[in-house]
C-alpha positions in Angstrom: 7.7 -2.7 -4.7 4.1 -2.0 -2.8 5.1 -3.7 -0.1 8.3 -1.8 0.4 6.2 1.4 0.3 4.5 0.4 2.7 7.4 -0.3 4.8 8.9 3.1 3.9 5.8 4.3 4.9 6.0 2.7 8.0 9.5 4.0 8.3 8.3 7.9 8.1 5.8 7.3 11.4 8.6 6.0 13.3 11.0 8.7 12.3 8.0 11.2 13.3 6.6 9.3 16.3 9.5 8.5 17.7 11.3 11.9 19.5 8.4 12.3 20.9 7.8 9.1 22.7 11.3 9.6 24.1 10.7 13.0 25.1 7.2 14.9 24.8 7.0 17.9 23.1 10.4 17.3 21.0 9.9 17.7 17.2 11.6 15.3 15.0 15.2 15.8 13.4 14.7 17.5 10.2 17.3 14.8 8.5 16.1 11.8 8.8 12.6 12.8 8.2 13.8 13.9 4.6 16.2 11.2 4.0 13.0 8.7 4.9 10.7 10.4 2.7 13.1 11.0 -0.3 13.3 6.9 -0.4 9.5 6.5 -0.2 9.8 9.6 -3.0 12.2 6.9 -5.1 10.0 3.9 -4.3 7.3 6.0 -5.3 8.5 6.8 -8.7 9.1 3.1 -9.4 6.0 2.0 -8.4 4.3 4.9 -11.1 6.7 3.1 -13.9 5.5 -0.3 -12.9 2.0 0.9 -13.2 2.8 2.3 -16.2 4.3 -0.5 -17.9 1.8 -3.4 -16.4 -1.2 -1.2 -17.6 -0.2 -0.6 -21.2 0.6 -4.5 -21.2 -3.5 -4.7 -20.1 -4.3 -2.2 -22.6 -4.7 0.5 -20.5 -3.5 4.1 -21.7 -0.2 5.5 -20.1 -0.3 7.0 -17.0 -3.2 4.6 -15.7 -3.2 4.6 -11.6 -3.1 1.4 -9.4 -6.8 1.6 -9.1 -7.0 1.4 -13.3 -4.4 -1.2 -12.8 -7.0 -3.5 -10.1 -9.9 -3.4 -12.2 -8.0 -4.7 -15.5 -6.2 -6.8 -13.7 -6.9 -10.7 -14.0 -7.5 -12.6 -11.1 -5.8 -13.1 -8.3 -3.9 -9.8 -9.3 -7.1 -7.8 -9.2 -7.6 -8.8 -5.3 -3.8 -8.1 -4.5 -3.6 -5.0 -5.9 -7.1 -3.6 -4.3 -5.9 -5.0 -0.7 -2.1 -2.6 -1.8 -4.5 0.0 -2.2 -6.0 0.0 1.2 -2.6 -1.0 2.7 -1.0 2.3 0.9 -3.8 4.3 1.8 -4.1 3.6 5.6 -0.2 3.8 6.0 -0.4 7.2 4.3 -3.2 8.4 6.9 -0.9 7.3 10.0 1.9 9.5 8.5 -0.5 12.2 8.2 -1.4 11.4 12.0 2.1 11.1 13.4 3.0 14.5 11.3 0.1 16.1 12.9 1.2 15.1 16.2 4.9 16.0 15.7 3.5 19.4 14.6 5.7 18.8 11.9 3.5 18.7 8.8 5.4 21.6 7.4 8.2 20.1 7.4 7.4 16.5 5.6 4.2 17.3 3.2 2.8 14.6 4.7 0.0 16.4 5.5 0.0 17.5 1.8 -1.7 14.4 0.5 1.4 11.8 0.7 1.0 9.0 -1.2 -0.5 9.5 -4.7 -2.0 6.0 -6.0 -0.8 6.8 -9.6 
């Protein structure tokens, strides 16, 4: 499930970077800007149940983030989960980037905080 966020993630830069590496100044389609970000929105959502469920299982009250999640986490979970972390968070700041660059930050939210760790 973190990986695919990622990979969603990954997904929204192209659909942002892309018009404009095939012509400059072009803003991105509308439509598939959406449709990418409601499946990172989805993926996103399952990834907050996960959490959820895992950190209760730790003993950790509901609604624990990913963070709360490392840090009760046994090893080699711990590790894995801290190295998501990064992962999630630098894919969210090239999203943020490409929306900048597209001008189109308006239009995705991107720019509006993107991933939430939760």
């Amino acid at each position: 499930m973190l990986w695919r966020e990622r990979d969603l993630l990954g997904a929204v830069v192209s659909v942002l970077v892309e018009p404009r590496a095939e012509s400059p100044g072009r803003l991105p389609a509308a439509r598939p800007v959406a449709e990418a970000l409601a499946a990172l929105d989805e993926v996103q959502c399952r990834r907050r149940l996960g959490v959820d469920r895992a950190g209760v299982a730790l003993g950790l009250p509901a609604g624990c983030t990913l963070a709360d999640l490392a840090a009760a986490a046994p090893r080699p979970w711990d590790d894995l989960l801290r190295r998501h972390i990064v992962g999630l968070l630098e894919a969210t700041s090239e999203v943020v980037a490409a929306a900048d660059m597209s001008g189109s930050d308006g239009e995705t939210g991107a720019g509006q905080g993107g991933v939430g760790l939760a």
